[in-house]
N, C-alpha and C positions, 0 to 999 in steps of 0.2 A: 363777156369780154368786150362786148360792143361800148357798155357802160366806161368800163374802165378807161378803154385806150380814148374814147369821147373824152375823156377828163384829163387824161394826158393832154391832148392838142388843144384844150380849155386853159390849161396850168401856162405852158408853153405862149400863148399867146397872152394872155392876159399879165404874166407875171414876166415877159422879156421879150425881145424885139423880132421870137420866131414865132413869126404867123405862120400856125398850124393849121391844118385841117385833115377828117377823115371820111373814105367814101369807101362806102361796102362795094364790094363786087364778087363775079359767083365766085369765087373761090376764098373768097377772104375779106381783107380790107388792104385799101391804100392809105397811107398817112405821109402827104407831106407837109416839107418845110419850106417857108419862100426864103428862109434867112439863115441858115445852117451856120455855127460859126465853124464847124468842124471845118467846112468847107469854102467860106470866106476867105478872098484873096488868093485862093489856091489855084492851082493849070496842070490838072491831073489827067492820066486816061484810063483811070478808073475814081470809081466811087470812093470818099473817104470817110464818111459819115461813122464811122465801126462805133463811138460810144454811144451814137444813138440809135443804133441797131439793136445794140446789147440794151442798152434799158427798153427799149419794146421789147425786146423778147423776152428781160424779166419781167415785163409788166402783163404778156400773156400768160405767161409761168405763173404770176400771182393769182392772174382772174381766174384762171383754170383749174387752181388747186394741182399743179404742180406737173400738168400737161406741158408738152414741148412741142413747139411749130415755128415749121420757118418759116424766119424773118429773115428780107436780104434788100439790099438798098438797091433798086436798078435805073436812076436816075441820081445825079450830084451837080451842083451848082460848079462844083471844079472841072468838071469835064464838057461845060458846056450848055448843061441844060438849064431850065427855069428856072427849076424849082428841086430837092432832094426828092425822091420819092423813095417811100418802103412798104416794100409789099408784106403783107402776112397773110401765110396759108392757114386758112384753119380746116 
C-alpha cells in the first residue's frame, strides 16, 4: 500500500500543481496536499477535500486487493489550515 499511495503523491505532484507528500505514522499514513484545488478559494468549517478522499480510499482498495480502511481528511486549506491532510488507517 506504502508503494501505491507513494506513487499517488509522485503523480500528483509531478503531473499538476498539488505538491504531495506522504509520512507513515503508527497507525497508517498521512498524505498531504499544499494546493488542493477541491479547496482553493474556499472559507469552509469543515474539510472539503471528498473527491480526494475517495480516490485514496480507492487507491487503498486497489493495493489491498479489495480491503477497506479509513480514509478521512482532518485538515483542509478551506478551513484554515496549511496544507489538506488525510489520514489513513491501516
Amino acid at each position: 500500500m506504502s508503494l501505491a499511495l507513494h506513487a499517488q503523491a509522485e503523480i500528483f505532484t509531478c503531473f499538476s500543481d498539488q505538491r504531495s507528500s506522504l509520512e507513515p505514522t503508527p497507525s497508517g499514513f498521512q498524505f498531504k496536499v499544499e494546493a488542493s484545488p477541491f479547496a482553493w478559494g474556499l472559507h469552509t468549517e469543515k474539510p472539503v477535500c471528498h473527491p480526494l478522499v475517495g480516490l485514496l480510499q480507492e487507491c487503498t482498495r486497489w493495493a489491498s486487493n479489495g480491503r477497506n480502511y479509513t480514509v478521512r481528511e482532518t485538515h483542509c486549506l478551506a478551513t484554515g489550515d496549511a496544507a489538506c491532510t488525510i489520514v489513513i488507517n491501516t
